[in-house]
N, C-alpha and C positions, 0 to 999 in steps of 0.2 A: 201400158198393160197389154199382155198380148192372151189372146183367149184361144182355146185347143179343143179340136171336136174327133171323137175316133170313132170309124166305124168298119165293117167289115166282118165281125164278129158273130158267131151261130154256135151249130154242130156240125160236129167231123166225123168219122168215124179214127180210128185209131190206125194210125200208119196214114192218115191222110193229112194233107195242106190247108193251112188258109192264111188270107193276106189280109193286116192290119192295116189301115190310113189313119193319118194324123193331121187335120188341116188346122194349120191357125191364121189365126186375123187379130188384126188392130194392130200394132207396133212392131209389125214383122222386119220392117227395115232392119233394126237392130236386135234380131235374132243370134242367138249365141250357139245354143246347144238345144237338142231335144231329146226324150228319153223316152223310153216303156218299162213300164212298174205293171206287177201283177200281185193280184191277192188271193186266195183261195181261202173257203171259208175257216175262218179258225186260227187264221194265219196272219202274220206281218204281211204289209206290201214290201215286195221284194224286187230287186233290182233286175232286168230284165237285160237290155240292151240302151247304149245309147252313141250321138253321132254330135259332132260339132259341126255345124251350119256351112262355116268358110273351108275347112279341111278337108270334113269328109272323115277324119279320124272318127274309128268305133272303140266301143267295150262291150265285150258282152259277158252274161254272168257264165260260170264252166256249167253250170245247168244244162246253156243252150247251146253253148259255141258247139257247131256241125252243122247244127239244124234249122237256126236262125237266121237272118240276114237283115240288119236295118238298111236304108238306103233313106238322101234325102233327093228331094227334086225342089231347089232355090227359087227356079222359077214361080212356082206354084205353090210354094209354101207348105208342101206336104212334105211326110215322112212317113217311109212301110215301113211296114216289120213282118217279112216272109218265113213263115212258120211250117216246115217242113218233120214229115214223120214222128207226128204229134201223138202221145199216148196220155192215157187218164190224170198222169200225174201234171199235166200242162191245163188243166182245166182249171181255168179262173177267170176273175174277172182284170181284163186288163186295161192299163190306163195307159195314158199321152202325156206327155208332162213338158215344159218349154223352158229356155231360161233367155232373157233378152242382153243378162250381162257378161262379164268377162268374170270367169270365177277359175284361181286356183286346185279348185276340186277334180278330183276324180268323174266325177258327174254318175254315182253310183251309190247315191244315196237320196231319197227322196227331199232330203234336207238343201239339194241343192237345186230344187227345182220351182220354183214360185209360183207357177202355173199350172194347172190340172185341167184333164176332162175328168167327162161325168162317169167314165167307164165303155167297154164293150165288152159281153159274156164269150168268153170261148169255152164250150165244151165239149169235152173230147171223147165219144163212147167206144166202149170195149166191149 
């Protein structure tokens, strides 16, 4: 079982940055992929960005791709997610998600993800 903690999360103001972290523990050996889900209230969680462990290969949702950037660091078991020229409409709560196996998926659906944190708020004021 591999457990996932994000944090980094506040307020921005709008046209401003912030950087996501994602550290996991416990069965990181056989980490596969990891991902970022966000939800805002009233809303599905929705697919964000995500990276496979050994490749380094991305997805990101057309929402974000310009502005986003996931990145992993293997050593350390983390994964950002750099959040550039951020406006109200990026205001949610976002998650970290993990997957320890080998999955023919897209990895762009929370269905593929076994592992959750508990959330970090980003909000974005205008």
């Amino acid at each position: 079982q591999v457990q996932v903690v994000e944090s980094g999360g506040g307020l921005v103001q709008a046209g401003g940055s912030l950087r996501l972290s994602c550290a996991a523990s416990g069965r990181t050996f056989s980490m596969y992929a990891m991902g970022w889900f966000r939800q805002a209230p009233g809303k599905e969680r929705e697919f964000v960005a995500s990276i496979k462990l050994s490749t380094g290969a991305t997805r990101y949702a057309d929402s974000v791709k310009g502005r986003f950037t996931i990145s992993r660091d293997n050593a350390k078991n983390t994964v950002n997610l750099q959040m550039n020229s951020l406006n109200a409409e990026y205001t949610a709560v976002y998650y970290c998600a993990a997957r320890d196996t080998f999955t023919t998926s897209t990895l762009t659906t929370p269905s593929a993800f076994p592992s959750w944190g508990q959330g970090t708020q980003v909000t974005v004021s205008s």
